[in-house]
N, C-alpha and C positions, 0 to 999 in steps of 0.2 A: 776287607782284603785289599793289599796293595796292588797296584797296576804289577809291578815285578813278579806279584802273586799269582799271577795269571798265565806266567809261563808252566808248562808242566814239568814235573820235579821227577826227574829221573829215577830216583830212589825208591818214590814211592810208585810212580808206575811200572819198574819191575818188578816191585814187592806182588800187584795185582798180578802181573802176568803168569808169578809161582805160583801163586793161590791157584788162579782158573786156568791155566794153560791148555789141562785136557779137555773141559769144557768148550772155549775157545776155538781149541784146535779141531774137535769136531761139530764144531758151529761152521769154521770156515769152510770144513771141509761136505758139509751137508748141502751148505748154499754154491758152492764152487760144484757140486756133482749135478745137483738140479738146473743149473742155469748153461756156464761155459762148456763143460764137459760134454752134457746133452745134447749140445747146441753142434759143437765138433763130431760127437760121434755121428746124431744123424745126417750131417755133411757128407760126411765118408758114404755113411750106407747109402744116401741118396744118388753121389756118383758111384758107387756099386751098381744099384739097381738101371743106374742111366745108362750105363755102360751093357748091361744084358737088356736093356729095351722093353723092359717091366714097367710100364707107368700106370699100373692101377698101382702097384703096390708102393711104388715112388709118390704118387701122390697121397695114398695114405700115411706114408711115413712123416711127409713136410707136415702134413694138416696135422698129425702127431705130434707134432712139436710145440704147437701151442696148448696144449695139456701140459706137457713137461712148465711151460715158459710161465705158466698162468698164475702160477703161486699156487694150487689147489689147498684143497682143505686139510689133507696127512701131513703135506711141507709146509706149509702155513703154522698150522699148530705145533709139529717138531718145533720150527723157530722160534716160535713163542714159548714153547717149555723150555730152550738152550736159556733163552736171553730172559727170564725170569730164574734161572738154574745159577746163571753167571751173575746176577745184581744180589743174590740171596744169600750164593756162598762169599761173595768179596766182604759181605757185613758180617755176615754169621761165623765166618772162620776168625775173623778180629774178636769177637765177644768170646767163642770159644778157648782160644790158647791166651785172653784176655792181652792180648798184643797192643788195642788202644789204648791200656794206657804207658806203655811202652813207647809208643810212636806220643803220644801228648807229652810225655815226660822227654821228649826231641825237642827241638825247635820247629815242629808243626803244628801249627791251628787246628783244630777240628774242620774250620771252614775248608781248609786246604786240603785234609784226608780226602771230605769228601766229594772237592772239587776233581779233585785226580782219580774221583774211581768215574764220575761220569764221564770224565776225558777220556779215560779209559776205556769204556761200554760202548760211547759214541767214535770214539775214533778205532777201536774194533768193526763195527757198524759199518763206517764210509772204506775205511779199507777195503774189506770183502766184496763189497756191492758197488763200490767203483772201477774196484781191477776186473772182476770179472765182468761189468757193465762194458767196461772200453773193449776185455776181448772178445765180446760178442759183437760190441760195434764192429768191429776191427773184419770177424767173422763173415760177417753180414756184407760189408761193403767189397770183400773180396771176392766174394760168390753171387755175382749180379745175375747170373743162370739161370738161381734158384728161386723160386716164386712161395716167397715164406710168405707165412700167412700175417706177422706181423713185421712192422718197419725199425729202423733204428730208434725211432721215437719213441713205439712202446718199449720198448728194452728201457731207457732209461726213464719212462711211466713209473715202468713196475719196478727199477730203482728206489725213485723216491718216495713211492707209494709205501715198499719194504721196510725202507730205513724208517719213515715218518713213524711208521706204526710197530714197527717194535723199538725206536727211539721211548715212545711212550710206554709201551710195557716196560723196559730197561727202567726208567728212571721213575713208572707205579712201585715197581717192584723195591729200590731203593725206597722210597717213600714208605712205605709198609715196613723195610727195615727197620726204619729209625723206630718204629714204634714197637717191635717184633723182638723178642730177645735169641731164637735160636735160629740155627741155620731151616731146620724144617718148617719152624711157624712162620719165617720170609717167604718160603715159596710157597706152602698151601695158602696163607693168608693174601700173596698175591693174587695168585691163581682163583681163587675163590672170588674175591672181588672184581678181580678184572671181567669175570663171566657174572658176574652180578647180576646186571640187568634183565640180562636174558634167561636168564636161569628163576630169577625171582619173577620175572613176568609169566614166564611159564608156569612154573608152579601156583602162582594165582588164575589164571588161566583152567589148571588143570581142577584145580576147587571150588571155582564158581562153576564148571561145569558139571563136576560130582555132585554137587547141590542143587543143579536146577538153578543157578541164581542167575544163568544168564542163558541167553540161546541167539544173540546176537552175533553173525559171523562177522560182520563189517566192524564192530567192536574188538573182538580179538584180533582180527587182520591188523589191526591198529593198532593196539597191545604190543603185538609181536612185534610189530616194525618200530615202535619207540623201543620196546629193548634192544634189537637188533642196533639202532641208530647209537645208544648208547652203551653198548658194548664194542668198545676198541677193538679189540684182535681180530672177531670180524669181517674186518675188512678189506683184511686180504683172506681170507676161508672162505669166499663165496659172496661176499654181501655186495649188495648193489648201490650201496650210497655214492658210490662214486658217480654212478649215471641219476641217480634221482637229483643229487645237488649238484652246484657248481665246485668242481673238485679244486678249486683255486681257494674259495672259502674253507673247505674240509682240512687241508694241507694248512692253511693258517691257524687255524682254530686246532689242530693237533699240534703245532708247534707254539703254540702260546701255552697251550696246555701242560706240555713236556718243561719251559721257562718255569711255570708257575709250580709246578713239582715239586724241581730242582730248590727252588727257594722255601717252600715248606717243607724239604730233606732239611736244608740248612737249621732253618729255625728249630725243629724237633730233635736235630741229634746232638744240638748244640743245647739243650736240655734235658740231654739221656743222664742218668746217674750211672755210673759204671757198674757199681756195686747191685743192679739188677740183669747185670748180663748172664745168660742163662735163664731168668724166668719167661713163659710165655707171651707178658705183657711189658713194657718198658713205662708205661705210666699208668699207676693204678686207678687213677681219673674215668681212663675208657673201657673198666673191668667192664662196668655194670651193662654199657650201651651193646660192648660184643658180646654179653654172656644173653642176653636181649635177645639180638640179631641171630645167634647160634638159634635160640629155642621156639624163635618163631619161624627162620626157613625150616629148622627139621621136623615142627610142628606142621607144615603145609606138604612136607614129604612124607612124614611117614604117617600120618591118622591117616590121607585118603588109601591108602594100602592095608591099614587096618581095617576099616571099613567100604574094603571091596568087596565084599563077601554076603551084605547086605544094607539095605537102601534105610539108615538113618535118620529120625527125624531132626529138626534141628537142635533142638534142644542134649540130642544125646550126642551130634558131631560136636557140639560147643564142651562138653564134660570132655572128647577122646582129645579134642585140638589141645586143652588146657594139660591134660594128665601127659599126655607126649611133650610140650614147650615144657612143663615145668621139670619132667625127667630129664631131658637136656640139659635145662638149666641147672641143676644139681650135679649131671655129668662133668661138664663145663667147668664148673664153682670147681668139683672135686681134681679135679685136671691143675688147675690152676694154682690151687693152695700144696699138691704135692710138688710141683716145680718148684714151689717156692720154697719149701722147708726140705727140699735134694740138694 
């Protein structure tokens, strides 16, 4: 790509705005209601109540506000489903009305499609969480009064903390595209891996204990916290990595991470066959490793369910793990060959 290539192309970054506008629109409008919004209204109520001489309830209200400010786990996750919802239809809706190859039959690169959709995600991203970051500065430094429980520092913390980590879902989620042919296998195939870790550690977890194969708690505590560590989204839902490491390191290593993404999107979609748009899979190379991956997570969720009913020897959990992974595996295959021949 040329240096001139790097400015962003008007044309195509309206074209994304048609796409996801309403996505978008209530992305900005979810993170603008949890953050600025909050922030003013309980202002008001706080000189309401200062004004009738209520200060239990004046202070329960300020100390209220960092719940609101904290990112919790329900706005946490919403934002991660928007911005997994918005990376999944900007690709999926191109494959669908088969529009790429429209736009390649332009004077556009592939590399430049898909540099203007991340332009697009990321600088959706900093807009939101910048304007609203400054008018809560802004908030904050006018009401010296009030004795919030956090400073303008954390406001712009939990900025960059925000943007850092669903930059990276945004730009998993494209990455999954490239390999992904419809708009639904973008997002569950996001979704699904981006909770990988913890979800599969769990579910080992939940099988070594259904068998007796382990009774070590210092063990699983450990377990849990490597997945936790390496499940992104996380990390703004409640996770503590920020205080167990130095979050200077964490913030780096997520934005190298989001770089390194960004350039295996390029490589992969600039080897998509067009004429696979619509199938499940975009290269039939990684049939066999996801059709794999499918029948042994559901193999570890659903036998200990079948076999909760009674205490298994091993021999007979190894016949139900196998007969579950391989029905999967035949579900899968069958999933797979019907897209293909629709």
């Amino acid at each position: 790509m040329s240096f001139t290539a790097l400015w962003p192309n008007k044309a195509l970054l309206w074209k994304e705005w048609m796409n996801t506008s309403v996505i978008a629109a209530f992305f900005v409008g979810i993170i603008t209601y949890v953050s600025s919004y909050t922030l003013l209204n309980e202002i008001l109520l706080f000189r309401e109540l200062a004004e009738s001489g209520n200060s239990y309830l004046m202070t329960f209200e300020t100390h209220d506000l960092l719940w609101h400010m904290a990112n919790k786990a329900v706005v946490a996750l919403g934002s991660i489903l928007f911005m997994i919802a918005l990376a999944a239809v900007m690709v999926g809706q191109e494959r669908g009305h088969n529009t790429f190859d429209l736009l390649l039959a332009m004077p556009y690169s592939r590399r430049e499609v898909i540099y203007n959709k991340f332009l697009f995600g990321f600088g959706l991203l900093l807009a939101v969480f910048v304007l609203n970051t400054l008018i809560m500065t802004v908030l904050i430094a006018v009401n010296p009064g009030i004795d919030f429980p956090f400073g303008i520092a954390d406001v712009w913390t939990w900025a960059l903390r925000s943007v850092l980590v669903l930059g990276f879902v945004f730009a998993f989620t494209l990455f999954i595209s490239s390999m992904s042919g419809t708009t639904l296998g973008n997002g569950l195939l996001a979704l699904i891996f981006l909770f990988f870790p913890i979800g599969m550690t769990s579910l080992i977890i939940v099988n070594v204990e259904f068998l007796h194969l382990l009774n070590d708690h210092r063990s699983v505590d450990s377990l849990l916290n490597t997945g936790m560590l390496l499940t992104v989204p996380t990390y703004i839902m409640g996770s503590h990595v920020f205080e167990e490491y130095n979050p200077t390191y964490v913030y780096g290593l997520l934005f190298l991470s989001t770089l390194v993404l960004y350039q295996l999107t390029q490589y992969l979609f600039a080897r998509n066959h067009m004429e696979n748009n619509g199938e499940v899979l975009m290269f039939s190379r990684i049939e066999g490793f996801f059709k794999l991956g499918v029948a042994v997570c559901f193999a570890l969720l659903v036998a200990p369910i079948v076999m909760h009913r009674w205490d298994p020897g091993i021999f007979t959990a190894i016949i139900v793990y196998l007969v579950v992974g391989v029905s999967f595996w035949l579900l899968v295959n069958g999933i797979i060959n019907w897209r293909r021949k629709a």
